[in-house]
C-alpha positions in Angstrom: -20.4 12.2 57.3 -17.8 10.4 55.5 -14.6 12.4 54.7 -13.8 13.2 51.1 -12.4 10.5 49.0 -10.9 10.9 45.6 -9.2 9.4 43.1 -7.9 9.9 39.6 -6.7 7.0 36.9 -6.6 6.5 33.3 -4.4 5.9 30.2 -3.3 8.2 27.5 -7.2 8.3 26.3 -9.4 8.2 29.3 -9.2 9.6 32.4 -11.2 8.3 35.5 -12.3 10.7 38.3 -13.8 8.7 41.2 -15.1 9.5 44.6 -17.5 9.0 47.3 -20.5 11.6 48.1 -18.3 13.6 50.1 -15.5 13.5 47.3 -18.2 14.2 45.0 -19.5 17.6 47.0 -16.0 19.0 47.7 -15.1 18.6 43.4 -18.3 20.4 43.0 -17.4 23.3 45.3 -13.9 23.6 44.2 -15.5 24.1 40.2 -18.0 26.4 41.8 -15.1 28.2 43.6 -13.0 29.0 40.0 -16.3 30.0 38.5 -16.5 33.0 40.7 -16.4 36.1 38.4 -14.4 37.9 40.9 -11.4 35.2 40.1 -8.8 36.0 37.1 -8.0 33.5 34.1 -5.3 31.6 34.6 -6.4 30.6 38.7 -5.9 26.7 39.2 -5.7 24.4 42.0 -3.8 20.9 42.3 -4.7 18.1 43.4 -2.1 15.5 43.9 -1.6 11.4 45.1 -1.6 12.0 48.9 -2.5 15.9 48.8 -6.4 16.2 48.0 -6.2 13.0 46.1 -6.3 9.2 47.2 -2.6 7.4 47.1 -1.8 6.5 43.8 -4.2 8.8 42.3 -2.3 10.8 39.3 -2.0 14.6 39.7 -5.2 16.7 39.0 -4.9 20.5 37.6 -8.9 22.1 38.1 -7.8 25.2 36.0 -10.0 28.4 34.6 -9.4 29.2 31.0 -12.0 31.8 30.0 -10.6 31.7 26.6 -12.7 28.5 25.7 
């Protein structure tokens, strides 16, 4: 199995978050992870260029905000 790969680009409108199957899976199971109803609002994880993130991605903020 292929290790995670993501990356994260845009402009000041769009945002681009790209990855392979792997990258794809371990996203899905960080989202899943803050979804859990034993976890407070307010829990986030980064994700930056180098850290979680292909080089030269920009930083990432997966946050839970149950006021929306």
């Amino acid at each position: 199995m292929d290790d995670p790969r993501i990356k994260v680009y845009g402009s000041a409108t769009e945002i681009t978050v790209a990855a392979n199957a792997a990258g794809l899976r371990d996203l899905a199971e960080r989202l899943m992870a803050l979804a859990d109803p034993e976890l407070r609002d307010g829990y986030h994880e980064h994700l930056e260029s180098g850290i979680g993130l292909e080089d030269g991605s920009i930083s990432l903020i997966l946050e839970r905000d149950d006021q929306l």
